[in-house]
N, CA and C atoms of all chains as a GROMACS GRO file, in nm:
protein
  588
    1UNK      N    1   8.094   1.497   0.353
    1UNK     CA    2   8.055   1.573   0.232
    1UNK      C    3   8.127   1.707   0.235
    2UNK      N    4   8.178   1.702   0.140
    2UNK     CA    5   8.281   1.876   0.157
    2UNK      C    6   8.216   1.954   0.006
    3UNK      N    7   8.158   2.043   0.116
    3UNK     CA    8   8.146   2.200   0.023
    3UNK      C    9   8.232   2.258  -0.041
    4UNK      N   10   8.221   2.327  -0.153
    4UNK     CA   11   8.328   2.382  -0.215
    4UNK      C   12   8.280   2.470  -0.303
    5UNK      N   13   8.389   2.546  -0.312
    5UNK     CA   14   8.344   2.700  -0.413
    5UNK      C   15   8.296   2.650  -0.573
    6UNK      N   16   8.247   2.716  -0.588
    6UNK     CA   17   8.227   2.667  -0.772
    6UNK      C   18   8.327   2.648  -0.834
    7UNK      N   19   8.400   2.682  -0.810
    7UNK     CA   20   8.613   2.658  -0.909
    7UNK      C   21   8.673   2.542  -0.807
    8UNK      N   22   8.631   2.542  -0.751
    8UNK     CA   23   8.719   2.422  -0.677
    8UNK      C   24   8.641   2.291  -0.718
    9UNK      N   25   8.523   2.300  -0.681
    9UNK     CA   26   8.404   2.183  -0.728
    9UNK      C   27   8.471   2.151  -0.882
   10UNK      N   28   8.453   2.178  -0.961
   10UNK     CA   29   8.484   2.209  -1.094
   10UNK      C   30   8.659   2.098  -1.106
   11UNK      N   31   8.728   2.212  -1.033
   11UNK     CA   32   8.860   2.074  -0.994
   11UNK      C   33   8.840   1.948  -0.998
   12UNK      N   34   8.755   1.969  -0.888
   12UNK     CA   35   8.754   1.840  -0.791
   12UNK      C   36   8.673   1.724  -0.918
   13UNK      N   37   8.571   1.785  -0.935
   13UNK     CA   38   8.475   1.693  -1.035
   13UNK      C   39   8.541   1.634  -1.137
   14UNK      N   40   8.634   1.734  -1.189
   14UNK     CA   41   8.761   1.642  -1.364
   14UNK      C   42   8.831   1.543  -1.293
   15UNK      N   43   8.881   1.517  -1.150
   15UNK     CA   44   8.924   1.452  -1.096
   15UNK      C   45   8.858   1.366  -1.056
   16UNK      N   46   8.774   1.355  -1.035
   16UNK     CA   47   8.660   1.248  -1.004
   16UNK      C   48   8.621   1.129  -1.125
   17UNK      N   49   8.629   1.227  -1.232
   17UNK     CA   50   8.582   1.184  -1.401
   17UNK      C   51   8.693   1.111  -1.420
   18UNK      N   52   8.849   1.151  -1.386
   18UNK     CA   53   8.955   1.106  -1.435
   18UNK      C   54   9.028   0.992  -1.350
   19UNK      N   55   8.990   1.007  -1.232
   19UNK     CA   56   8.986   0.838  -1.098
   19UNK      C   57   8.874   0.747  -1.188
   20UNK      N   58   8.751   0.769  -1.277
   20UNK     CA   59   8.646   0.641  -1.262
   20UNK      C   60   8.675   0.591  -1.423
   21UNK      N   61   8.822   0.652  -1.463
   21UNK     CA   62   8.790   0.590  -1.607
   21UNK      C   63   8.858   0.486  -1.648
   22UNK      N   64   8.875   0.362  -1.576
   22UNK     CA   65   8.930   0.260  -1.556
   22UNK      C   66   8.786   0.201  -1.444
   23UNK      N   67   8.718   0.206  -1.403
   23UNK     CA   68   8.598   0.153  -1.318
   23UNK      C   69   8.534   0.220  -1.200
   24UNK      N   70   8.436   0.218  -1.196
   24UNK     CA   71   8.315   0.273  -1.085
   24UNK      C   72   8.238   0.379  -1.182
   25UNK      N   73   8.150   0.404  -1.116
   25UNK     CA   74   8.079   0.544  -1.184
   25UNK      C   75   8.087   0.665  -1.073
   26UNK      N   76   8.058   0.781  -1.204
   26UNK     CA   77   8.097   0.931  -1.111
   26UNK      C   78   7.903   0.939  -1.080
   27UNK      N   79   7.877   0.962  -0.984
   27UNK     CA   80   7.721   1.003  -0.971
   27UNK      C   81   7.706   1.166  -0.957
   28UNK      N   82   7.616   1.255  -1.015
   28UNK     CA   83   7.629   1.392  -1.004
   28UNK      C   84   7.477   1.426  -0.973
   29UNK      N   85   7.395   1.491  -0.847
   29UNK     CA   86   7.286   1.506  -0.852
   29UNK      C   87   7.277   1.644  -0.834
   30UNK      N   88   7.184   1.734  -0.892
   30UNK     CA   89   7.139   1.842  -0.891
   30UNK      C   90   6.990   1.878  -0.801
   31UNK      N   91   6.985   1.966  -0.770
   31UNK     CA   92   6.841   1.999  -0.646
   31UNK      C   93   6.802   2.110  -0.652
   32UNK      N   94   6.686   2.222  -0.662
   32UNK     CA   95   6.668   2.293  -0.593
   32UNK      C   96   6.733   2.362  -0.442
   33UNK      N   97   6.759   2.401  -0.448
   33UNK     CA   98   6.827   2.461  -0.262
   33UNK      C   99   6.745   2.626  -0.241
   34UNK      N  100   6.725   2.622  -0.083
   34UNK     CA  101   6.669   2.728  -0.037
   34UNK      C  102   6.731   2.774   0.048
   35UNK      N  103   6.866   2.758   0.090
   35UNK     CA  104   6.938   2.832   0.163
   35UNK      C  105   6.962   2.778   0.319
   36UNK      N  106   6.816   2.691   0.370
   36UNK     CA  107   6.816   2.679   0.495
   36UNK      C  108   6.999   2.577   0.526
   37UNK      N  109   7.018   2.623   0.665
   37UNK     CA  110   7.153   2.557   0.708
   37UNK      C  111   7.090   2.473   0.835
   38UNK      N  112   6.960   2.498   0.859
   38UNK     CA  113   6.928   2.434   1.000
   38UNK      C  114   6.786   2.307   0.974
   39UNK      N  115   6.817   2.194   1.035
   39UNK     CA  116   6.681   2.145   0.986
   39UNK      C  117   6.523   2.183   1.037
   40UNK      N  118   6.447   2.153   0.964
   40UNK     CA  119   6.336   2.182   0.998
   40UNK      C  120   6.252   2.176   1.150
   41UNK      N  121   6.179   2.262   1.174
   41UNK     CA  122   6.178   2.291   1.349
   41UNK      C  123   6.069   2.151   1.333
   42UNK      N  124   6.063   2.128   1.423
   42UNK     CA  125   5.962   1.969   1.441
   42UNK      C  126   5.795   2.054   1.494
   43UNK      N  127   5.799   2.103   1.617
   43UNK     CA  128   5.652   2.149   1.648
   43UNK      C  129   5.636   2.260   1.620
   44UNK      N  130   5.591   2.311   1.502
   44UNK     CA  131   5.548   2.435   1.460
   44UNK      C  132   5.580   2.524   1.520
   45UNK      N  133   5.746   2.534   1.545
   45UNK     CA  134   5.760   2.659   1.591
   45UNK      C  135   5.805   2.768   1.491
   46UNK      N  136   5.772   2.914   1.509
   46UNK     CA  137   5.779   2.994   1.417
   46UNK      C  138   5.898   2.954   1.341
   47UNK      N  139   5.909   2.945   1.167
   47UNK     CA  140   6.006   2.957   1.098
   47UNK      C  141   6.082   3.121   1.119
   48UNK      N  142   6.181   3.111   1.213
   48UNK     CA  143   6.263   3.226   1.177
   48UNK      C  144   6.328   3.203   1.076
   49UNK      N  145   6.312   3.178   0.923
   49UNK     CA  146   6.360   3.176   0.827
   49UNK      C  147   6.307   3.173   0.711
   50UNK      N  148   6.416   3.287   0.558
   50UNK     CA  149   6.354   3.302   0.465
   50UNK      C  150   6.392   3.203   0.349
   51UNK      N  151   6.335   3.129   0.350
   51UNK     CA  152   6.377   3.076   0.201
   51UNK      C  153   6.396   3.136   0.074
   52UNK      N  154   6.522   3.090   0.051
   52UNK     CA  155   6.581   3.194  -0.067
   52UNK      C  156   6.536   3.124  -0.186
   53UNK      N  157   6.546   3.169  -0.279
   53UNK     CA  158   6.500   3.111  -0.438
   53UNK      C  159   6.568   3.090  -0.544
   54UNK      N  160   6.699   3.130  -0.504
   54UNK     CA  161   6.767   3.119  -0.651
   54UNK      C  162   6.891   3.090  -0.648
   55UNK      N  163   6.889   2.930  -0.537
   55UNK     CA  164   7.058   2.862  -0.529
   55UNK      C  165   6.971   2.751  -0.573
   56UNK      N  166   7.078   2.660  -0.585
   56UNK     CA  167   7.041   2.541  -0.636
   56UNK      C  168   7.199   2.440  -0.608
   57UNK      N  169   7.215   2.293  -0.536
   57UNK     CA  170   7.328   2.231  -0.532
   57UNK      C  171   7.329   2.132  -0.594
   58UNK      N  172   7.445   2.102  -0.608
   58UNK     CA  173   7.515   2.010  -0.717
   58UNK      C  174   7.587   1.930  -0.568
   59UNK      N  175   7.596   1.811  -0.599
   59UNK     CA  176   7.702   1.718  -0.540
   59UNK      C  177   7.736   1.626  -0.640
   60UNK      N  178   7.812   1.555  -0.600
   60UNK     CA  179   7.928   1.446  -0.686
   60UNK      C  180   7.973   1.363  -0.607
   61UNK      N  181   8.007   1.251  -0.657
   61UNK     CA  182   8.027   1.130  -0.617
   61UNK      C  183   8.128   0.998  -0.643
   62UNK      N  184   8.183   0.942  -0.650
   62UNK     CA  185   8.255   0.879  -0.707
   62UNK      C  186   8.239   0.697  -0.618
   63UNK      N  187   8.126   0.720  -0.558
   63UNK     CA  188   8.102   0.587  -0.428
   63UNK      C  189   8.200   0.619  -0.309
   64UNK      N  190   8.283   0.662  -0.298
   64UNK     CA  191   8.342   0.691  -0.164
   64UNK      C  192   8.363   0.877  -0.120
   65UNK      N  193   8.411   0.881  -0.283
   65UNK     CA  194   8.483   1.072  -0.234
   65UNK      C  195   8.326   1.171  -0.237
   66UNK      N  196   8.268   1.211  -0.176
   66UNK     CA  197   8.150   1.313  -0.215
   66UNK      C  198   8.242   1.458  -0.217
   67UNK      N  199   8.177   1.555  -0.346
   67UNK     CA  200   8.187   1.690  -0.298
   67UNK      C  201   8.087   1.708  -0.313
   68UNK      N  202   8.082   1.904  -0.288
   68UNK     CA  203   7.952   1.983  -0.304
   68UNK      C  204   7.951   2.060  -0.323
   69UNK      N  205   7.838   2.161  -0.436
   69UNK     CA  206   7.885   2.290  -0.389
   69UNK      C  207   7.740   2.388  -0.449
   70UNK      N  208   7.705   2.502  -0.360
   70UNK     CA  209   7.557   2.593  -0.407
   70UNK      C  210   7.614   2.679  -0.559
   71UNK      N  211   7.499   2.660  -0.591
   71UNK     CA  212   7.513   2.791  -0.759
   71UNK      C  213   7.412   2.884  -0.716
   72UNK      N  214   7.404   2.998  -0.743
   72UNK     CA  215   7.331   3.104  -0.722
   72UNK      C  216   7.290   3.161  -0.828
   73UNK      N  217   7.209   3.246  -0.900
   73UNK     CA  218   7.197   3.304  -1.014
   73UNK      C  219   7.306   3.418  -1.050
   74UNK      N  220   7.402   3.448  -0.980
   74UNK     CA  221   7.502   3.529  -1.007
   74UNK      C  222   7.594   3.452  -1.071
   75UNK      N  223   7.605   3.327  -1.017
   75UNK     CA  224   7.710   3.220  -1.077
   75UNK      C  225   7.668   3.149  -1.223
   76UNK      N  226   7.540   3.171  -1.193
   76UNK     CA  227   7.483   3.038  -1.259
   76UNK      C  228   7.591   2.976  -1.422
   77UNK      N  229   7.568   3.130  -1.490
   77UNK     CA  230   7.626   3.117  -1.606
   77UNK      C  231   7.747   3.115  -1.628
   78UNK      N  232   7.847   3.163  -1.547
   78UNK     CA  233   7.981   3.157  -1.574
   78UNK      C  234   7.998   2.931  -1.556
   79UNK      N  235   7.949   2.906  -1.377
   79UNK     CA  236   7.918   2.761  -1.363
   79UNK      C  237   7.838   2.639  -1.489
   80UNK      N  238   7.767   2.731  -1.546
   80UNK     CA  239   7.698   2.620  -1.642
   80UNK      C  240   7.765   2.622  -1.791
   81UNK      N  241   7.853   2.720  -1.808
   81UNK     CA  242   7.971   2.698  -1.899
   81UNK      C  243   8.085   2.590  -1.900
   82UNK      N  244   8.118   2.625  -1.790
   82UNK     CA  245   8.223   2.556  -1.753
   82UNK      C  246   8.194   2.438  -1.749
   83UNK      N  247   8.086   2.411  -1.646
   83UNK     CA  248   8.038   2.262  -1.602
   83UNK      C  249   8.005   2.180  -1.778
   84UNK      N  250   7.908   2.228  -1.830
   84UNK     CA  251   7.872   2.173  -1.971
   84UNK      C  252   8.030   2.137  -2.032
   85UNK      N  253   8.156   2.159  -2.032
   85UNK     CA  254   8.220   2.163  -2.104
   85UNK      C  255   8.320   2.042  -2.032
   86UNK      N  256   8.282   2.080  -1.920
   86UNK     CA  257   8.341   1.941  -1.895
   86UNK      C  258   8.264   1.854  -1.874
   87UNK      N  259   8.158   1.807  -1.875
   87UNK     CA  260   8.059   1.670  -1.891
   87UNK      C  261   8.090   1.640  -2.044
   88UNK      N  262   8.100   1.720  -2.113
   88UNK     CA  263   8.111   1.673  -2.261
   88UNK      C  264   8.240   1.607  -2.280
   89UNK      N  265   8.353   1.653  -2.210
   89UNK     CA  266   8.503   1.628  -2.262
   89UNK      C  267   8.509   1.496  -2.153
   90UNK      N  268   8.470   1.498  -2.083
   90UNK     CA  269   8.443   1.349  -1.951
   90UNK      C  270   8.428   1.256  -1.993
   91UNK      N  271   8.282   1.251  -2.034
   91UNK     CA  272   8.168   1.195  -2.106
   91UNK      C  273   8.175   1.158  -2.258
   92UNK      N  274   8.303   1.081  -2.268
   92UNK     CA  275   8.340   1.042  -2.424
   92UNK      C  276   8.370   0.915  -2.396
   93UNK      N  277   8.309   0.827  -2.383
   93UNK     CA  278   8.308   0.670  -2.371
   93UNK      C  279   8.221   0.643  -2.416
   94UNK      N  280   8.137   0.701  -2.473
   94UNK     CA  281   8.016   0.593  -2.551
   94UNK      C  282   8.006   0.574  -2.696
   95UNK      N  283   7.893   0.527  -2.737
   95UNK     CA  284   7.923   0.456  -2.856
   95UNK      C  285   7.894   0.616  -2.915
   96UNK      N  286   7.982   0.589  -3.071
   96UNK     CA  287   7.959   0.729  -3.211
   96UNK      C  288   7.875   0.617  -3.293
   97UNK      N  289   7.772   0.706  -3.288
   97UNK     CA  290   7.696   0.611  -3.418
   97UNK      C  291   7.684   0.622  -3.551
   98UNK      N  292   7.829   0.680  -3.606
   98UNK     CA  293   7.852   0.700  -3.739
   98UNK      C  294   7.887   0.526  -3.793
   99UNK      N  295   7.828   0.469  -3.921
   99UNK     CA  296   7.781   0.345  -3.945
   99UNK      C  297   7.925   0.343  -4.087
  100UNK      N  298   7.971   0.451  -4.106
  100UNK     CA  299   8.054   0.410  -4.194
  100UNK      C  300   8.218   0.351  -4.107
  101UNK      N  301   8.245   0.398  -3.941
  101UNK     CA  302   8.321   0.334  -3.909
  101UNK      C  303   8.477   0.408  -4.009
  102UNK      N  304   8.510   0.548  -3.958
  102UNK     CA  305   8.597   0.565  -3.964
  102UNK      C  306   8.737   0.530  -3.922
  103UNK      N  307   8.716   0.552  -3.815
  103UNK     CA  308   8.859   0.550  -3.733
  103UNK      C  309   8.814   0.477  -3.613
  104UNK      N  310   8.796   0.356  -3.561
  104UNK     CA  311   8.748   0.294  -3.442
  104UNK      C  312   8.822   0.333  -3.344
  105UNK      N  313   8.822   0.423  -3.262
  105UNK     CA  314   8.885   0.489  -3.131
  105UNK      C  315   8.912   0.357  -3.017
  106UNK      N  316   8.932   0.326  -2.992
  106UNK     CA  317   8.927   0.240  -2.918
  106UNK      C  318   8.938   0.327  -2.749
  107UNK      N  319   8.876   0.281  -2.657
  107UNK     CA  320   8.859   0.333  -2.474
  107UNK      C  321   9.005   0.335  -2.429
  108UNK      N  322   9.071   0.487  -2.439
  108UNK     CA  323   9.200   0.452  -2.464
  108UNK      C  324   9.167   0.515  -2.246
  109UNK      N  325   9.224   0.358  -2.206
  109UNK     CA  326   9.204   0.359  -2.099
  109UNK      C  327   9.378   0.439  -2.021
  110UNK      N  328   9.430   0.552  -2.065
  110UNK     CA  329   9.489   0.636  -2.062
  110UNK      C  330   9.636   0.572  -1.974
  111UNK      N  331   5.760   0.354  -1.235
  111UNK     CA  332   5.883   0.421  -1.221
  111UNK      C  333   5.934   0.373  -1.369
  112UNK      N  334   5.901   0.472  -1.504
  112UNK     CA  335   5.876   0.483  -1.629
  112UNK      C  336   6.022   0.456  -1.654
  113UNK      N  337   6.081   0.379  -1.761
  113UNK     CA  338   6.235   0.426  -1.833
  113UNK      C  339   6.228   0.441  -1.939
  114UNK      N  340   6.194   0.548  -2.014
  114UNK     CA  341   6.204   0.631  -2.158
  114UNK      C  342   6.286   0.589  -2.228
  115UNK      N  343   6.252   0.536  -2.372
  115UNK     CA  344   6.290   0.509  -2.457
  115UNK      C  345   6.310   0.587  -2.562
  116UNK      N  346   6.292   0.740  -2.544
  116UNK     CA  347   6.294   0.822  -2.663
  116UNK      C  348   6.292   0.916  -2.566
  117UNK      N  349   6.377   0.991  -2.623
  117UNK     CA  350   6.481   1.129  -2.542
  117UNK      C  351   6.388   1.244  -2.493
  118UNK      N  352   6.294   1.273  -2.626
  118UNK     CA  353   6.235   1.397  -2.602
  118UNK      C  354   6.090   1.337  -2.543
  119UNK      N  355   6.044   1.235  -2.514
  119UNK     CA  356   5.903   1.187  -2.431
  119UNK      C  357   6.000   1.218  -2.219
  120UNK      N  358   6.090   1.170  -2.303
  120UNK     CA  359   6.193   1.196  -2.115
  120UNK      C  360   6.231   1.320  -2.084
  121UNK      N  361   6.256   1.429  -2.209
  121UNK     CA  362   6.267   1.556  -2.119
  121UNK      C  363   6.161   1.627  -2.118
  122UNK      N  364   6.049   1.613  -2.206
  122UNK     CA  365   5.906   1.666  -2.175
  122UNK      C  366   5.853   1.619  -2.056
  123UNK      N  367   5.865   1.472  -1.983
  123UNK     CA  368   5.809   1.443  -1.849
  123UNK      C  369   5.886   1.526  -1.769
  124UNK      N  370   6.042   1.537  -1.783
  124UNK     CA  371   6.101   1.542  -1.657
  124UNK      C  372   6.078   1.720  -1.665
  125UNK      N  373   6.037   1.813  -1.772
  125UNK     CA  374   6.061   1.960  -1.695
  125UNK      C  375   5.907   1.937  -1.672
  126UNK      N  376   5.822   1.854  -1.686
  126UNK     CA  377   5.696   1.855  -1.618
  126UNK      C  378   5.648   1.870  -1.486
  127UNK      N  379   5.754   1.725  -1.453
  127UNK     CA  380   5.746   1.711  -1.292
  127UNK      C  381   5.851   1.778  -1.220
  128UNK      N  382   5.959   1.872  -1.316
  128UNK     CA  383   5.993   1.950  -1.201
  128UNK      C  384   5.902   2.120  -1.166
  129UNK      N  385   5.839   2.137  -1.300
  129UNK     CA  386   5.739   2.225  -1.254
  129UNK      C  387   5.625   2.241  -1.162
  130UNK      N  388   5.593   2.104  -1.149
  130UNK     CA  389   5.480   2.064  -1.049
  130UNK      C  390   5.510   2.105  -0.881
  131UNK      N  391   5.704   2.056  -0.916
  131UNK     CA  392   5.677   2.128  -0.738
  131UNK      C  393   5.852   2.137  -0.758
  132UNK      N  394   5.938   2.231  -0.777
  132UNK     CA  395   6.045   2.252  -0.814
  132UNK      C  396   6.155   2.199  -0.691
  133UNK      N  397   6.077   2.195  -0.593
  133UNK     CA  398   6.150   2.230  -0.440
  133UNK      C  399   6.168   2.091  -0.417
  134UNK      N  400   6.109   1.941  -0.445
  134UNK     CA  401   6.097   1.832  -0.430
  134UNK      C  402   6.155   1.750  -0.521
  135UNK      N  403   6.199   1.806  -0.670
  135UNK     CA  404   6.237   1.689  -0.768
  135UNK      C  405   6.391   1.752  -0.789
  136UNK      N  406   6.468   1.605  -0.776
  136UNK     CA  407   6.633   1.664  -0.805
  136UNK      C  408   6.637   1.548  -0.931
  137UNK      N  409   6.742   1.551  -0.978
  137UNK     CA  410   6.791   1.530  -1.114
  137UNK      C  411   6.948   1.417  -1.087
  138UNK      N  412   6.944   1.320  -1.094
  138UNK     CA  413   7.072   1.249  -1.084
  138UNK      C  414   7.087   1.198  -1.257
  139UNK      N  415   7.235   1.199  -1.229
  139UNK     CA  416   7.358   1.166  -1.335
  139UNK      C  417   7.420   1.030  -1.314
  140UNK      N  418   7.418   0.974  -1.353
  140UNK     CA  419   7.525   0.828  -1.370
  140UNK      C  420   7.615   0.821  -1.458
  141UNK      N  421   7.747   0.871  -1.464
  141UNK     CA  422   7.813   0.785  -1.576
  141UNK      C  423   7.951   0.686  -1.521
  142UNK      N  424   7.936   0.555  -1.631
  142UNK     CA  425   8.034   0.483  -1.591
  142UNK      C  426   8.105   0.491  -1.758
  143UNK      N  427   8.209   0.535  -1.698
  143UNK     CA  428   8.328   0.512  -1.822
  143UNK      C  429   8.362   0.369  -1.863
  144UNK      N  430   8.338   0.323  -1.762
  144UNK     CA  431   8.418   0.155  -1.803
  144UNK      C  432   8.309   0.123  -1.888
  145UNK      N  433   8.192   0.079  -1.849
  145UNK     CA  434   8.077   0.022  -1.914
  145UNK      C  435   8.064   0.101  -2.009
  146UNK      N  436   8.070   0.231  -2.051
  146UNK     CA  437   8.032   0.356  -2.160
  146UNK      C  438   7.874   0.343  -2.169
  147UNK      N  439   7.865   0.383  -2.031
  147UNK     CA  440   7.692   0.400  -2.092
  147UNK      C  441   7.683   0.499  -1.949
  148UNK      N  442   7.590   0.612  -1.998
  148UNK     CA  443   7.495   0.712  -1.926
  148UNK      C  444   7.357   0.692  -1.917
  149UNK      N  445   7.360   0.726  -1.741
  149UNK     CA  446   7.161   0.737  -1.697
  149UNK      C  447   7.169   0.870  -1.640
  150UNK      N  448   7.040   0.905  -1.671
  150UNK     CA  449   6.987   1.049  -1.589
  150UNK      C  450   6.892   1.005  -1.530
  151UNK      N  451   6.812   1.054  -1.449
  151UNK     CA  452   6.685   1.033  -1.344
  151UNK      C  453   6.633   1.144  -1.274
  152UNK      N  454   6.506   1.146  -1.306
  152UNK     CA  455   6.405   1.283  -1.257
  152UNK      C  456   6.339   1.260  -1.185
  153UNK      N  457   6.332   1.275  -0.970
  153UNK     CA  458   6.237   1.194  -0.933
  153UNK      C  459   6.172   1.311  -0.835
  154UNK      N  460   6.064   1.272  -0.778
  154UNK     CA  461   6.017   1.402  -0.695
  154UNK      C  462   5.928   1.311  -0.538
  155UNK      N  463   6.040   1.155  -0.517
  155UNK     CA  464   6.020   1.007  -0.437
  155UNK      C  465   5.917   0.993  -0.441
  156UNK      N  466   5.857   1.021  -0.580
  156UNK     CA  467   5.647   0.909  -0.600
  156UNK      C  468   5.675   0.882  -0.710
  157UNK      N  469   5.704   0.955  -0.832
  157UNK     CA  470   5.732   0.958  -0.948
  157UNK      C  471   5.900   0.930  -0.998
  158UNK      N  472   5.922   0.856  -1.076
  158UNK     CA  473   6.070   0.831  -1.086
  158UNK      C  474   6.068   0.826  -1.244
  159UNK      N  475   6.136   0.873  -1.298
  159UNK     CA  476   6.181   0.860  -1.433
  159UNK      C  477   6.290   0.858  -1.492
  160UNK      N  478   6.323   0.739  -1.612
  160UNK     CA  479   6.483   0.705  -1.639
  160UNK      C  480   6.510   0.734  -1.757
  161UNK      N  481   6.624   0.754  -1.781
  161UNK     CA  482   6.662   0.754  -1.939
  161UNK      C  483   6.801   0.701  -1.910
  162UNK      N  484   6.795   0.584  -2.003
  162UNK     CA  485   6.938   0.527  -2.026
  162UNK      C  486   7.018   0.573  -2.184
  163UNK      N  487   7.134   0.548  -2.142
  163UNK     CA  488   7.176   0.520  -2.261
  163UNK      C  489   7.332   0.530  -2.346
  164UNK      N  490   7.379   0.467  -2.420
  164UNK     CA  491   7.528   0.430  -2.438
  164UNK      C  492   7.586   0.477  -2.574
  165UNK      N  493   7.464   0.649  -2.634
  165UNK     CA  494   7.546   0.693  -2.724
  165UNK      C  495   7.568   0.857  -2.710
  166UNK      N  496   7.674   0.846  -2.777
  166UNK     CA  497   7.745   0.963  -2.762
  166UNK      C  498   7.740   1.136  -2.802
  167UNK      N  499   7.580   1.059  -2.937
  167UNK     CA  500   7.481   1.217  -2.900
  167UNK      C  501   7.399   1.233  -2.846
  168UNK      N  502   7.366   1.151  -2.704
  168UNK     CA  503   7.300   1.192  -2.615
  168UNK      C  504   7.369   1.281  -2.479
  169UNK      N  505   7.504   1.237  -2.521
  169UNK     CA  506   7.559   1.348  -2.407
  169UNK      C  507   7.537   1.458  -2.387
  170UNK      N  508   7.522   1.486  -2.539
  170UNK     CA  509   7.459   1.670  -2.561
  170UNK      C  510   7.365   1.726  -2.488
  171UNK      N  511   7.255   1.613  -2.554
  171UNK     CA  512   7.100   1.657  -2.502
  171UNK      C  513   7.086   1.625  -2.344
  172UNK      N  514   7.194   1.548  -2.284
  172UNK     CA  515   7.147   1.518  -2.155
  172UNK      C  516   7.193   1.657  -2.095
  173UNK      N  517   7.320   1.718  -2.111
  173UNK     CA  518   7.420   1.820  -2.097
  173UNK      C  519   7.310   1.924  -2.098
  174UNK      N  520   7.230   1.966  -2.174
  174UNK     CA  521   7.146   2.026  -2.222
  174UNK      C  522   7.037   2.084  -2.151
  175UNK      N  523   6.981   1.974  -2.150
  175UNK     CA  524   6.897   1.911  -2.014
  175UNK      C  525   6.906   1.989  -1.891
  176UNK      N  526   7.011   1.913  -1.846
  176UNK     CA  527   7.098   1.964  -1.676
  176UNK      C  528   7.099   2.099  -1.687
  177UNK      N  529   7.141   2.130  -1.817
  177UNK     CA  530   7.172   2.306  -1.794
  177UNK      C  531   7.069   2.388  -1.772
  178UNK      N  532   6.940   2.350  -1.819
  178UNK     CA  533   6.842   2.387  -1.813
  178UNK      C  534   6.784   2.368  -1.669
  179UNK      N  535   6.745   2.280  -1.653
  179UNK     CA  536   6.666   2.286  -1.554
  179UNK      C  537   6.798   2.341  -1.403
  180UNK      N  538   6.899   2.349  -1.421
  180UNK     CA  539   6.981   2.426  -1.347
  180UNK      C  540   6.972   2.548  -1.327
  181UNK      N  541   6.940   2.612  -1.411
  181UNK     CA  542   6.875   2.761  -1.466
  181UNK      C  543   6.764   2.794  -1.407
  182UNK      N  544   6.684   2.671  -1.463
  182UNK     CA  545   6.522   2.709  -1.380
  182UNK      C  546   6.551   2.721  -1.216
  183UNK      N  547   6.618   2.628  -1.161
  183UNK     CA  548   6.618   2.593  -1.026
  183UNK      C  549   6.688   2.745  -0.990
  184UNK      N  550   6.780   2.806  -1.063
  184UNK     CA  551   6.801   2.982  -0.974
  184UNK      C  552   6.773   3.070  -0.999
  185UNK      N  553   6.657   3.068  -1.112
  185UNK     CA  554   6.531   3.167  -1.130
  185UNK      C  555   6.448   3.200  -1.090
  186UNK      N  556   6.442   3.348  -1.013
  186UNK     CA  557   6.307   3.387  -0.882
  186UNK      C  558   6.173   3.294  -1.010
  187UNK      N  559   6.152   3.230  -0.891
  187UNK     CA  560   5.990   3.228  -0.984
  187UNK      C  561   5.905   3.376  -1.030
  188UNK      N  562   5.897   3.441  -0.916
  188UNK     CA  563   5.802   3.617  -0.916
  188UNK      C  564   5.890   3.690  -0.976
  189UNK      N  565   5.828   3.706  -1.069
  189UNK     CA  566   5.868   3.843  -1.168
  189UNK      C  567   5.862   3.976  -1.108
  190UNK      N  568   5.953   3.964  -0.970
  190UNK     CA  569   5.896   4.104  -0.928
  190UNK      C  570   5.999   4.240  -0.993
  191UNK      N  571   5.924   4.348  -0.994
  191UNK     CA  572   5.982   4.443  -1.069
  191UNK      C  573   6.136   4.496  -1.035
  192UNK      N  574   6.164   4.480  -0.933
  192UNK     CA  575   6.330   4.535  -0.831
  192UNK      C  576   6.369   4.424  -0.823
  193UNK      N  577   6.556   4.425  -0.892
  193UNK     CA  578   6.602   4.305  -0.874
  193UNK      C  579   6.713   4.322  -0.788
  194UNK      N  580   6.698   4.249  -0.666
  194UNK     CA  581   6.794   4.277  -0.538
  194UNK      C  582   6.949   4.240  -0.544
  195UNK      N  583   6.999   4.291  -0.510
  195UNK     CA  584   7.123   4.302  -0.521
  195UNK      C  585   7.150   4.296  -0.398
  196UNK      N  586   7.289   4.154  -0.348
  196UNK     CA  587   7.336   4.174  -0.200
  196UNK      C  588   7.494   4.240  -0.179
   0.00000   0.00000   0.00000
């Protein structure tokens, strides 16, 4: 699983979109994140640690390639621009349900 | 493990159950270009909830969706008055 800056993720992800459009699916899951890097102590030993509140990770998928990468609330908005804009421009394979049937696009499998 | 048939009964459950416990429910994406059809999924591993689907103004609202509860997820919950700066 490779971490990556928010601009690189972003790369990496149109590339991911642009390998599965001929077959497989891209999988993208979103989470809560609290910062911890260590797993959880097993016998109640003191948490030397603060859980932070305001990252959250994204990973991606393609069935073999994973990336990853934390958003923070400093990022959030420049990241959820960007990101929205490319799920939309990705994410153009499905049906238009305009019934008059202009121009039938056909899955121009590029 | 519900699969919603109407968009807005699926994003009223899903910012439900991520309010219930924010730290436990993640949000997966499916899309396959070949097939042209999109799933989202809101689960918190007791509760699972689906939304399918293979048109092309749902990309919006799913887009929409994500952005949102992306937002929520890096918003201090506590409104505390000093906002820290690192």
């Amino acid at each position: 699983m490779v971490l990556l800056e928010n601009d690189s993720f972003l790369t990496e992800l149109t590339r991911l979109f642009q390998k599965c459009r001929t077959s497989g699916s891209v999988v993208i899951t979103l989470k809560k994140y609290d910062g911890r890097t260590k797993p959880a102590p097993r016998k109640g030993h003191t948490e030397s640690f603060e859980p932070a509140d305001n990252k959250c990770l994204i990973r991606a998928s393609e069935g073999k390639k994973k990336i990853s990468t934390v958003v923070s609330t400093k990022e959030v908005i420049k990241f959820q621009m960007a990101y929205s804009n490319l799920l939309r421009a990705h994410m153009d394979g499905l049906k238009k349900k305009d019934k008059k049937s202009k121009s039938k696009k056909t899955k121009a499998t590029q | 493990m519900p699969h919603y048939h109407t968009w807005e009964e699926f994003a009223r459950a899903a910012e439900k159950l991520y309010l219930t416990d924010p730290m436990k429910v993640r949000v997966v994406l499916k899309y396959r270009h070949c097939d042209g059809n999109l799933c989202i999924k809101v689960t918190d591993n007791a509760v699972c909830l689906q939304y399918k689907t293979d048109q092309a103004q749902d990309v919006k609202k799913i887009e929409k969706l994500h952005g949102k509860l992306m937002r929520l997820m890096v918003s201090k919950e506590t409104h505390s008055g000093s906002m820290e700066t690192d």
